[in-house]
N, C-alpha and C positions, 0 to 999 in steps of 0.2 A: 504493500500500500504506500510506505513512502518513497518508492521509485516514481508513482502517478502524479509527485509533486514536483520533480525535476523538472523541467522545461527548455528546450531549444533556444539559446539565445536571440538566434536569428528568426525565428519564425512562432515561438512559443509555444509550440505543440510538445504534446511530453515525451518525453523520452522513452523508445522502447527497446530492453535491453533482450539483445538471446546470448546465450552462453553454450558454447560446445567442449564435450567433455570426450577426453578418450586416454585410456590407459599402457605405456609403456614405455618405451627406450626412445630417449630425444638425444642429442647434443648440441651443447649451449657455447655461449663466447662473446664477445664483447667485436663490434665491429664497428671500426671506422679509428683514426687518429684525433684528429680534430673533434669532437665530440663525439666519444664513443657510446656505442647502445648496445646491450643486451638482448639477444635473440637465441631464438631456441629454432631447431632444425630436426627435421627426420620426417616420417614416417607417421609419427604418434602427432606431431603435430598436424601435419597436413590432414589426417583424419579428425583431428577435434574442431581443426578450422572448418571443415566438410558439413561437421556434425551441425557449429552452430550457422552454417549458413542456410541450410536447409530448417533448422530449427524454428517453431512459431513464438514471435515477440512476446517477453514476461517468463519464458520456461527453461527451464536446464535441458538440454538434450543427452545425452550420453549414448556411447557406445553397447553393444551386448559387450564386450569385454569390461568395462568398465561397472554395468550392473551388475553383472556375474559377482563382483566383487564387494557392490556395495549394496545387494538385496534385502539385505537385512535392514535396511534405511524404510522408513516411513514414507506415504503418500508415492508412490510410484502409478504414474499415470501410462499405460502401455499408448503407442503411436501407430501400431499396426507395423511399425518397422519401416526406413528410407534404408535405398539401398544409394551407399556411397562408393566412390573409387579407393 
């Protein structure tokens, strides 16, 4: 509920957040000299980026690898399943 009070600076509409989640082996690193930034690379991520672009705004998405892991968690809303690359 207080995500619906966020607002768009430019347009004021509210902010709507998706989050993609998926479980395994990444590698990280620091890139750039001039101001360097943290990034994460692989596999794992390219699917969690997958997960929330497909994902419906306000909800967590996750992988079956990743519920596999955390089914024991509360409120799990099934999606009929998207098939990702």
């Amino acid at each position: 509920e207080t995500a619906k009070q966020v607002k768009m600076p430019d347009t004021k509409e509210t902010v709507r957040v998706r989050v993609g989640m998926h479980t395994g082996d990444v590698v990280s690193g620091l890139i750039g000299s001039k101001l360097p930034k943290f990034s994460i690379f692989g596999d794992t991520m390219n699917t969690a980026s997958r997960m929330e672009s497909t994902g419906l705004p306000g909800r967590i998405h996750v992988s079956e690898t990743t519920h596999n892991l955390l089914q024991h968690a509360e409120h799990w809303e099934a999606t009929g399943g998207v098939e990702v690359k």
